[in-house]
C-alpha positions as CSV (number, residue, x, y, z in Angstrom):
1,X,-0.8,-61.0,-11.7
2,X,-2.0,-61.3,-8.3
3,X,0.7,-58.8,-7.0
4,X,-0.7,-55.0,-6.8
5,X,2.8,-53.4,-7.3
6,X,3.4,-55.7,-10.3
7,X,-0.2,-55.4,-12.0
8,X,-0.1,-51.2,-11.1
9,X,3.9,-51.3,-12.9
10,X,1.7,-53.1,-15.7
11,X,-0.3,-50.2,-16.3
12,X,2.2,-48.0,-16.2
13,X,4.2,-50.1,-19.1
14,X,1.3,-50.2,-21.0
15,X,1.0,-46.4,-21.2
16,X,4.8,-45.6,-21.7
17,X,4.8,-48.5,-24.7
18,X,2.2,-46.5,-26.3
19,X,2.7,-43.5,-28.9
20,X,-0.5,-41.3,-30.0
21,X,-3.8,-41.9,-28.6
22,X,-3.7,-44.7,-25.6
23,X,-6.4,-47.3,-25.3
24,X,-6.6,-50.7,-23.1
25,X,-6.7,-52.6,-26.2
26,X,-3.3,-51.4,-27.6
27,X,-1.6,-51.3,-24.1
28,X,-2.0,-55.2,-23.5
29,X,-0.2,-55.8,-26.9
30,X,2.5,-55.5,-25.2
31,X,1.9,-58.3,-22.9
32,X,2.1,-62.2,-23.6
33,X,-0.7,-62.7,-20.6
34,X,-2.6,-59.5,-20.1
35,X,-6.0,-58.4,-21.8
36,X,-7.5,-54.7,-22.2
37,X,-10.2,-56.2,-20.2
38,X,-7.9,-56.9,-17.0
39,X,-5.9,-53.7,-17.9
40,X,-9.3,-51.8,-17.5
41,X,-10.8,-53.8,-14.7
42,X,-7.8,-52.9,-12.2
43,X,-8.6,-49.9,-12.2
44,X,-11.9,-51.2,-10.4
45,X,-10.4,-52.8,-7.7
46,X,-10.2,-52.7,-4.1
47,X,-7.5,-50.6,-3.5
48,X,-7.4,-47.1,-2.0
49,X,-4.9,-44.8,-4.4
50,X,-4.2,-42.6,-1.8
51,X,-2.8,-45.7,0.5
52,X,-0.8,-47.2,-2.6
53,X,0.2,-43.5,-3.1
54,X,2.1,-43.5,0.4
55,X,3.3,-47.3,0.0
56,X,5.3,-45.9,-2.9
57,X,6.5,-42.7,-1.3
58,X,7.7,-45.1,1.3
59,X,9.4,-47.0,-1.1
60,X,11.2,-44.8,-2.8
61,X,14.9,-44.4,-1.5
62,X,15.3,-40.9,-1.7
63,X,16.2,-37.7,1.1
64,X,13.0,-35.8,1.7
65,X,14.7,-33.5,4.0
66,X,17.2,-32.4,0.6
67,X,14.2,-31.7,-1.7
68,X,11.6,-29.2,-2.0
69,X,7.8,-29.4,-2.3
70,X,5.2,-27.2,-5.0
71,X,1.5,-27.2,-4.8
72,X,-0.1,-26.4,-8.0
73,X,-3.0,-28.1,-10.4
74,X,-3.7,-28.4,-13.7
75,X,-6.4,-29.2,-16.2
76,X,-6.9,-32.2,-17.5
77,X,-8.6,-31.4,-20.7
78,X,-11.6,-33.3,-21.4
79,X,-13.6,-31.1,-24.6
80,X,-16.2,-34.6,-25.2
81,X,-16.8,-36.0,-22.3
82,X,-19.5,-34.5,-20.8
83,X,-21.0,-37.8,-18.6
84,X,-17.6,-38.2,-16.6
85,X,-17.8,-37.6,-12.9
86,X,-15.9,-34.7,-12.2
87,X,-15.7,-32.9,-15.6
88,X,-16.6,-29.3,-15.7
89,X,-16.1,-25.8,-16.9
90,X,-12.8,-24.5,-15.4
91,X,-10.5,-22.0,-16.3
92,X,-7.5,-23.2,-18.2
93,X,-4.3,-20.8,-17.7
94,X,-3.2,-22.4,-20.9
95,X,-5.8,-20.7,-23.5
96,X,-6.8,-18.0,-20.8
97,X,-10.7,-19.4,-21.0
98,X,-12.7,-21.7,-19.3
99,X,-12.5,-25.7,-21.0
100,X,-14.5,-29.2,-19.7
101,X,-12.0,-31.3,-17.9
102,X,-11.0,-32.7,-14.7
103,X,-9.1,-29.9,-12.6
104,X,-5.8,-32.2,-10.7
105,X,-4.2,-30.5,-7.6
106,X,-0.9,-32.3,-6.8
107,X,1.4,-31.9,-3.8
108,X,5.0,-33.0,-5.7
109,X,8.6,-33.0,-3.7
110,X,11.7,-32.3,-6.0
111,X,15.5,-32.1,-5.4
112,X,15.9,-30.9,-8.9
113,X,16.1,-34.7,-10.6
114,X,12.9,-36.8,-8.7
115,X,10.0,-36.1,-8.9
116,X,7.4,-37.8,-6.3
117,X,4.2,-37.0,-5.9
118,X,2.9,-36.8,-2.2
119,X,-0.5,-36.2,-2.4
120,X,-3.1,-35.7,-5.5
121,X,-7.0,-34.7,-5.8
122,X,-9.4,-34.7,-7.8
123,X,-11.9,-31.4,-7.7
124,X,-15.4,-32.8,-7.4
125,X,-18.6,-31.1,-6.5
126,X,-21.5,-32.3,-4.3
127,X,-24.9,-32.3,-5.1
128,X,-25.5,-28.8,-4.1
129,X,-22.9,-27.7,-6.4
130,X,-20.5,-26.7,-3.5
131,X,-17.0,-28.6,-4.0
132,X,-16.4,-31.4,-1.6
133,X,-12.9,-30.1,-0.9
134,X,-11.7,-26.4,-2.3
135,X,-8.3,-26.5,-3.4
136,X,-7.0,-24.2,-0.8
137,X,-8.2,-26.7,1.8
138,X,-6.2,-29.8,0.4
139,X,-2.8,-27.6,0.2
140,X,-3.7,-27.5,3.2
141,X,-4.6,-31.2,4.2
142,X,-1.4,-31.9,2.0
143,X,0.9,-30.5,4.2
144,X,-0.2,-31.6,7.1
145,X,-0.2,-35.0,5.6
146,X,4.1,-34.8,4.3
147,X,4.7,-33.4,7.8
148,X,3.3,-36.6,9.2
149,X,5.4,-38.2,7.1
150,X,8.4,-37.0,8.5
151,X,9.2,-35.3,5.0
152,X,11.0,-31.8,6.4
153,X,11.5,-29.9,2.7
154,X,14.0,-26.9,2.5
155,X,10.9,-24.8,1.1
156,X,8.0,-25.5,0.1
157,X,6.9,-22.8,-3.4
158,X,3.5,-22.1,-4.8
159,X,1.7,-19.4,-6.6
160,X,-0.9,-16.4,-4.9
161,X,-4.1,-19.0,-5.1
162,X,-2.8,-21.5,-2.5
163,X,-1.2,-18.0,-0.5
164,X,-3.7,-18.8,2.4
165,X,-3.3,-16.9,5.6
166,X,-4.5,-20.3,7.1
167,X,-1.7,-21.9,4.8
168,X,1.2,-19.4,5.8
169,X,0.7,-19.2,8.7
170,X,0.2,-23.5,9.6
171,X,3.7,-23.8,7.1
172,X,5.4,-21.0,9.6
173,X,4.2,-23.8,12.7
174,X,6.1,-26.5,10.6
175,X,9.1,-24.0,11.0
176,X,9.2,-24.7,7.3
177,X,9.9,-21.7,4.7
178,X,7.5,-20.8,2.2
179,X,7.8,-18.6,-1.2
180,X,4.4,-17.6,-2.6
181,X,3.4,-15.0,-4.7
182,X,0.7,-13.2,-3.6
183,X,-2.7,-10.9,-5.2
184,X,-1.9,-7.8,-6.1
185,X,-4.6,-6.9,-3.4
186,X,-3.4,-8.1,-0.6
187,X,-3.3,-6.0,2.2
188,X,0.4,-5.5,3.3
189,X,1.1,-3.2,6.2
190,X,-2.3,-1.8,6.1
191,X,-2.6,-1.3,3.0
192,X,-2.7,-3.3,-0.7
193,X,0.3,-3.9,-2.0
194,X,-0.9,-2.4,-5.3
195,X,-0.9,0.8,-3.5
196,X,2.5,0.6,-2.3
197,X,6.1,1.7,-3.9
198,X,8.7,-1.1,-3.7
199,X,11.5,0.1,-6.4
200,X,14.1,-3.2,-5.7
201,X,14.0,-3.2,-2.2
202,X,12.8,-6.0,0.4
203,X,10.3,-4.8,2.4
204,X,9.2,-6.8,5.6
205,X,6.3,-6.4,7.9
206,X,2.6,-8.0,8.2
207,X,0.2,-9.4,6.2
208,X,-3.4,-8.9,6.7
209,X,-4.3,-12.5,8.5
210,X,-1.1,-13.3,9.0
211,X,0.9,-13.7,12.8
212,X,4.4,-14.1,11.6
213,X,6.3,-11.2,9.6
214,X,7.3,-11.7,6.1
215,X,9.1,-10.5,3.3
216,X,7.8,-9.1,0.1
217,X,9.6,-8.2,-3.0
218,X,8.4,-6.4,-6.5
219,X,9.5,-8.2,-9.8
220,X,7.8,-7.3,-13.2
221,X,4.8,-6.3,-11.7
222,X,4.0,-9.4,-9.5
223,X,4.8,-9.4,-5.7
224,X,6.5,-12.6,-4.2
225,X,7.1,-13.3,-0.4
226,X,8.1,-15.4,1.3
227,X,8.5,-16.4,5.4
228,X,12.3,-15.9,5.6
229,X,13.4,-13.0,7.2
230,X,17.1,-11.5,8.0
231,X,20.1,-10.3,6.4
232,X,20.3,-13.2,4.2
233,X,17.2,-12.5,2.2
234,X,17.4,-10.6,-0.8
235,X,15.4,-9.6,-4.0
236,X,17.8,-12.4,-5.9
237,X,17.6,-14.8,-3.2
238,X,13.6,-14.6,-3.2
239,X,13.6,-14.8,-7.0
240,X,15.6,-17.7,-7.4
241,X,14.2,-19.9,-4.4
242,X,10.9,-19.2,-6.2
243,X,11.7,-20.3,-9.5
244,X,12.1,-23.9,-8.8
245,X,8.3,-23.8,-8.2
246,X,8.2,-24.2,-12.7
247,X,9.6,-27.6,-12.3
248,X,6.2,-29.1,-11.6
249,X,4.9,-27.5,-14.8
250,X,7.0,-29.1,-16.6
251,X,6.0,-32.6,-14.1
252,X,2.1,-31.8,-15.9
253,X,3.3,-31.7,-19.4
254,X,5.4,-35.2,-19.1
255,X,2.4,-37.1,-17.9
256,X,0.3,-35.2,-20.9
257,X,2.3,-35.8,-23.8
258,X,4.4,-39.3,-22.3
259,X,2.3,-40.1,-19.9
260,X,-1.6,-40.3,-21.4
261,X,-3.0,-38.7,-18.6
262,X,-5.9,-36.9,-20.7
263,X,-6.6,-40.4,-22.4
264,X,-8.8,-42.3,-19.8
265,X,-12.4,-43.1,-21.2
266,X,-13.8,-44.1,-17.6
267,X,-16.7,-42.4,-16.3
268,X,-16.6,-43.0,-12.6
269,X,-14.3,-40.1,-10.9
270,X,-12.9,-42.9,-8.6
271,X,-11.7,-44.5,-11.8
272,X,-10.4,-41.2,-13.1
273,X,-8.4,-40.7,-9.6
274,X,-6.8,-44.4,-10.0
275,X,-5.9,-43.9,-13.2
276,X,-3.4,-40.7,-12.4
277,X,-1.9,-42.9,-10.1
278,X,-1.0,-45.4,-12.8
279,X,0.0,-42.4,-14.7
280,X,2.3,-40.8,-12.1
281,X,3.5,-44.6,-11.9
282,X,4.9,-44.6,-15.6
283,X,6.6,-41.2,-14.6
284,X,8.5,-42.6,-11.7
285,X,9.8,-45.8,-14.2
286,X,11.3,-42.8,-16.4
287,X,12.4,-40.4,-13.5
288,X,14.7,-43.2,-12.9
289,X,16.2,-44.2,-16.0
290,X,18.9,-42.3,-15.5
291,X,18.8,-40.1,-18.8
292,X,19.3,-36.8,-19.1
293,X,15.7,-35.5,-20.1
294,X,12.9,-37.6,-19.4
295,X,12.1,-37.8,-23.1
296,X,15.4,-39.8,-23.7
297,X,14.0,-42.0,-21.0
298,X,11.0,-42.6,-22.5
299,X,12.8,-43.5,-25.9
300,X,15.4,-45.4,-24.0
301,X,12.3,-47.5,-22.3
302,X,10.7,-48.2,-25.4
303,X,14.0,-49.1,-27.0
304,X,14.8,-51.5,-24.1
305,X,11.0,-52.9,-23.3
306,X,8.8,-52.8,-26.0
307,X,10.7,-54.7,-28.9
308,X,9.5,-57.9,-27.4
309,X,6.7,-58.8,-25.9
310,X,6.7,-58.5,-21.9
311,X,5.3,-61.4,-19.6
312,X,3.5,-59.5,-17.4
313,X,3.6,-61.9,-14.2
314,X,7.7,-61.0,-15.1
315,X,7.5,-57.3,-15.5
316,X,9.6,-55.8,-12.2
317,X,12.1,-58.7,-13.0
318,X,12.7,-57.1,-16.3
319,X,12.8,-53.3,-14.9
320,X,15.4,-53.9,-12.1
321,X,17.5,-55.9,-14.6
């Protein structure tokens, strides 16, 4: 077990051979050689997620430059734990109200079957109560971070928080193309664009803060734009290059419900942060399974893995198989 990748794809087994509530104890039954103890003291190692985070991209053999990326966060409920680092009131777009839990921004690329995350935090506050890094200002890290990585996405999608002019207008540099929604208050051609009659048309022209023009469409009362400009870009075209931007909502509630990403007792945030990684781990093993949804994969893993116990020095062995 002195292998990271192999004690990391550990972790991950653990948490996909578990149904209902996940705890150290009954993820090392599935091991001849590994306690809860070890299962829990990796995640106190020394190891920097956000380096193992980019040995994995790296590893994976997959086009970046055929994909797409989406920004978004979610909450990572957390109701009774109220002496983890990290846990606070934040709204939760699921129950419309504010809930404790950890708030988890994730850059993720996609080509419609992979899913791999490029870049993750953790909201935290200081002291002083101001957060040590806003949301809007990791979007923007994050993409400055996959373009160093030479990953060159067909579009990148997000919703009207992350809709930045410092965001548009650094993805516009990238001579990538973006497709946001934006507040309904945003000033458009001098004036907010709830102000404004669109009927089904595109309109183009600038928004406030912005130094490139863009195009804005209408649709059930929200307003969507988007840096591509031309001929070629219509209402439909708008619509449906947004809509892959719902594919990482449905990446969240995998690592919920398959994944146990709400289940980690630590209190340390940096333990809290290593543990999604293990967690977005045991959703690459089943991104890859080759099954049609990825809860045939986890069945078909469990089916395959977990009616025997696994020696854990052995683990990749037994996956590649």
């Amino acid at each position: 077990m002195n292998n990271f990748n192999t004690r990391l794809l550990i972790g991950a087994i653990s948490l996909l051979g578990s149904d209902g509530q996940y705890s150290y104890a009954k993820g090392s039954k599935f091991f001849t050689n590994v306690s809860s103890f070890q299962l829990k003291r990796f995640l106190d190692g020394d190891w920097d997620e956000n380096e193992e985070l980019k040995l994995l991209i790296k590893s994976k053999d997959a086009n970046y430059s055929s994909g797409w990326l989406i920004i978004d966060d979610t909450l990572i409920e957390k109701p009774y734990s109220k002496e983890i680092e990290g846990v606070y009131w934040q709204y939760s777009s699921k129950v419309n109200d504010f809930e404790r839990g950890l708030n988890l921004t994730v850059l993720l690329w996609t080509n419609g079957k992979t899913q791999v995350p490029i870049a993750y935090m953790v909201y935290e506050k200081g002291e002083n109560g101001k957060a040590f890094e806003t949301k809007n200002a990791f979007a923007l890290r994050a993409i400055e971070y996959a373009q160093g990585l030479d990953i060159n996405p067909k579009f990148i999608a997000f919703d009207s928080k992350y809709a930045s002019s410092e965001l548009l207008n650094r993805i516009n540099d990238f001579k990538w193309t973006y497709y946001t929604q934006l507040p309904r208050n945003r000033v458009f051609g001098g004036e907010q664009l709830s102000k404004q009659e669109f009927h089904l048309q595109v309109k183009t022209g600038k928004l406030n803060g912005v130094a490139h023009i863009v195009s804005v469409i209408k649709h059930c009362g929200r307003f969507y734009a988007t840096n591509a400009t031309g001929n070629n870009v219509s209402r439909q075209q708008i619509l449906k290059s947004y809509r892959p931007r719902w594919a990482i909502e449905e990446y969240f509630r995998v690592l919920k419900q398959l994944c146990h990403l709400k289940e980690c007792k630590s209190r340390k945030i940096k333990q809290q942060r290593r543990y999604i990684l293990v967690v977005m781990r045991a959703y690459m093993l089943l991104s890859h399974m080759g099954k049609s949804t990825i809860y045939e994969a986890k069945l078909h893993f469990q089916q395959k893995f977990m009616g025997r116990k696994i020696n854990g020095d052995k683990a990749l062995r037994l996956l590649t198989a």
